[in-house]
One Martini backbone bead per residue (centre of mass of N, CA, C, O) as a GRO file, in nm:
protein
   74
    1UNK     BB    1   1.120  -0.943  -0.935
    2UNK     BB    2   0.990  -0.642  -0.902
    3UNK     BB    3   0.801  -0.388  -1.117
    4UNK     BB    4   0.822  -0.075  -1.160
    5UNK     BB    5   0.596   0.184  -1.169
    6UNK     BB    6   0.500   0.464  -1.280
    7UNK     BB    7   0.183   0.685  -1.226
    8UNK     BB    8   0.179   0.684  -1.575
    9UNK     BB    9   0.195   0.332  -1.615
   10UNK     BB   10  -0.034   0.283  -1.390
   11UNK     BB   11  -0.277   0.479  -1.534
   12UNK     BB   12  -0.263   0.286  -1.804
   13UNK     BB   13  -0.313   0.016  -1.702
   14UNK     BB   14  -0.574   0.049  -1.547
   15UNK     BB   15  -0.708   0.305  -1.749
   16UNK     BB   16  -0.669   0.555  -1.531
   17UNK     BB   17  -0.599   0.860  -1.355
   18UNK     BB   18  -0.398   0.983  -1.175
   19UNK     BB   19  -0.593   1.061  -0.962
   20UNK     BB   20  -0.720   0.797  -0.908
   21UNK     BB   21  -0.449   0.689  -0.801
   22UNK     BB   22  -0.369   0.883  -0.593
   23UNK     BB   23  -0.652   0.824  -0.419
   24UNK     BB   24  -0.561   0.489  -0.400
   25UNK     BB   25  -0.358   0.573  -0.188
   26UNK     BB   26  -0.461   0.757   0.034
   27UNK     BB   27  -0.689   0.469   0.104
   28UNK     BB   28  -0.522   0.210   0.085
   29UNK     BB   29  -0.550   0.042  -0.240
   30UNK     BB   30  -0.231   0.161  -0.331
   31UNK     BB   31   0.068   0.075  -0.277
   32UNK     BB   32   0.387   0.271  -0.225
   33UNK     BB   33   0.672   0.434  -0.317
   34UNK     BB   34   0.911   0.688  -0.215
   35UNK     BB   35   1.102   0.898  -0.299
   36UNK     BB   36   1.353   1.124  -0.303
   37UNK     BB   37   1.204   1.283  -0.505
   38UNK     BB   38   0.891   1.223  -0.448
   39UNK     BB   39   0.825   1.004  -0.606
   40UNK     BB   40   0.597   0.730  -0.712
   41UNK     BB   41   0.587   0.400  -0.692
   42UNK     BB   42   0.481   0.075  -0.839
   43UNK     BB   43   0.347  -0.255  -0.841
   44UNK     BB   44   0.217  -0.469  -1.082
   45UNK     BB   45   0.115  -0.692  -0.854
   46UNK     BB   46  -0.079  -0.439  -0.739
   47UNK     BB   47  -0.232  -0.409  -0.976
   48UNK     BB   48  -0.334  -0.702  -1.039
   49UNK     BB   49  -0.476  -0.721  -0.730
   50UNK     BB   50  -0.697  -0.492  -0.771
   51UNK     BB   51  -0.823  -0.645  -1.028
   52UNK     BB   52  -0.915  -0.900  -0.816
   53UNK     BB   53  -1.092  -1.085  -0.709
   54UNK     BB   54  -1.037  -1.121  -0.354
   55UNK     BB   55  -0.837  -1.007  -0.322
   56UNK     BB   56  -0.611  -0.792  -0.148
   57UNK     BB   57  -0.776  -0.475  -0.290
   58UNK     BB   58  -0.966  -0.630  -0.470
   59UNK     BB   59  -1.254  -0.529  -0.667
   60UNK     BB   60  -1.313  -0.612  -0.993
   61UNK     BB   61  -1.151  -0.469  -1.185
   62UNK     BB   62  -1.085  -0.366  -1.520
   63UNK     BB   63  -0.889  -0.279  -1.770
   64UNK     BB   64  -1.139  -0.224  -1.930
   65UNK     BB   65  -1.305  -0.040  -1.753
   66UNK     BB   66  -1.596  -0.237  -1.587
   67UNK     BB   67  -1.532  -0.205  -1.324
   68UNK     BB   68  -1.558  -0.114  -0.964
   69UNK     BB   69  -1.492   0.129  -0.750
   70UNK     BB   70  -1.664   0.136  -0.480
   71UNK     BB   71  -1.969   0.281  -0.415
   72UNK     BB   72  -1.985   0.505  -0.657
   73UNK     BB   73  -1.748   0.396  -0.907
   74UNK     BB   74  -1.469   0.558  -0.898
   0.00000   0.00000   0.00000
């Protein structure tokens, strides 16, 4: 069973800023689930596979912000 986080869980696990978060979401490199709340929640497994060189939608940042995210490193 996949472990779901809130994208304040999710942007502390990555290390990065919520808005940062928010971004690749919207750019489609961060699928995401909306509550009826309008809240998003985010799968575990899809943060790791972000991490991840060679993933679908990993790019090889790493937990420790070290890693490029884009054509200009945000």
């Amino acid at each position: 069973m996949s472990e779901w986080l809130t994208s304040k869980e999710a942007a502390a696990y990555l290390k990065v800023t919520r808005r940062t978060l928010y971004r690749w979401m919207e750019e489609g490199r961060l699928p995401f689930f909306v509550m009826a709340s309008g809240r998003r929640r985010v799968r575990k497994e899809d943060l790791d596979a972000l991490l991840k060189p060679g993933e679908p939608g990993g790019e090889g940042a790493t937990a420790e912000g070290g890693g490029k995210i884009g054509p200009n490193g945000s």
